[in-house]
C-alpha positions in Angstrom: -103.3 79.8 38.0 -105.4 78.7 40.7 -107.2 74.7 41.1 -111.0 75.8 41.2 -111.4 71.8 42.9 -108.6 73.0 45.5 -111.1 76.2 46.1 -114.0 74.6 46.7 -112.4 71.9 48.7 -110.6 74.7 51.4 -114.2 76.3 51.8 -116.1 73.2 52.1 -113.9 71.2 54.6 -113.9 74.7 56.5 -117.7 75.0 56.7 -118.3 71.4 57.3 -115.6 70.0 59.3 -116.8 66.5 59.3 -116.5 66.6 55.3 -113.0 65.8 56.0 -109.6 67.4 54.9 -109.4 69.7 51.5 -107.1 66.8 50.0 -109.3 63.6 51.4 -112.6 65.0 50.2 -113.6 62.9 46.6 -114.3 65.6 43.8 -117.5 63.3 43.1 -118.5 62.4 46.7 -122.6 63.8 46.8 -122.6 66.7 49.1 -125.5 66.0 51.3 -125.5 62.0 50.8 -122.2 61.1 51.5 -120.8 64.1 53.2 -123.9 65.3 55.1 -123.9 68.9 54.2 -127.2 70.7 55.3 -129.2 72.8 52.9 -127.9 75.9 55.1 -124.2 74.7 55.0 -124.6 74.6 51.0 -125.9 78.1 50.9 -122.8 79.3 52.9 -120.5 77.4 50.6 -122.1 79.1 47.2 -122.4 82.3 48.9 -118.6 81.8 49.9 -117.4 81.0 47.1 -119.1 83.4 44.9 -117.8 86.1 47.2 -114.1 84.3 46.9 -114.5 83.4 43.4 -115.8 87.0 42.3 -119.1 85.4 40.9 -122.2 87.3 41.2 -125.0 85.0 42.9 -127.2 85.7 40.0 -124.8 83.8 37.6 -126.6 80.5 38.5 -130.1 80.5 38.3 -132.5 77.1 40.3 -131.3 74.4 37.9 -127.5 75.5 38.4 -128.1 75.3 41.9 -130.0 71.9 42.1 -126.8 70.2 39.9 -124.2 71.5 42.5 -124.3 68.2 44.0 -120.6 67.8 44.5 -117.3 69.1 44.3 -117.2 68.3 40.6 -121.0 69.5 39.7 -119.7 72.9 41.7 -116.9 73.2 39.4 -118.4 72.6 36.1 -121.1 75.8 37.0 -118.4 78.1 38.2 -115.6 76.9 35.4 -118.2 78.5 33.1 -117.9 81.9 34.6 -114.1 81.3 35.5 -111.9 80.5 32.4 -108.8 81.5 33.9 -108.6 78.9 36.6 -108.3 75.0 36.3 -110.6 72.9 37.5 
């Protein structure tokens, strides 16, 4: 069973290295805010992870999108169309 937060985290800290280190980055921390991802960096970590993940991009329509404002609001989206991992 694989830790969906653990996911996201690896991605993230590998797209935007000043986010910090997978295990440092706060599950709640705002994205943009607080760990200054760009709009272009964000597209890279959905498209990432919905190629990792095995999620079609057309799961999450605008409002999805507009809620993944953290590591936590990612999770909740994807946890919908992932039942066998742990958040």
């Amino acid at each position: 069973m694989t830790n969906l937060y653990s996911t996201i985290t690896i991605v993230l800290a590998r797209l935007v290295p000043n986010a910090g280190a997978p295990d440092q980055i706060d599950a709640d921390a705002q994205l943009a805010q607080e760990l200054g991802v760009t709009s272009m960096q964000m597209v890279l970590l959905i498209t990432t992870l919905c190629r990792t993940l095995g999620v079609s991009m057309t799961a999450f329509d605008e409002d999805d999108l507009a809620a993944m404002i953290s590591v936590r609001a990612i999770a909740a989206r994807f946890q919908t169309h992932l039942p066998e991992m742990v958040a």
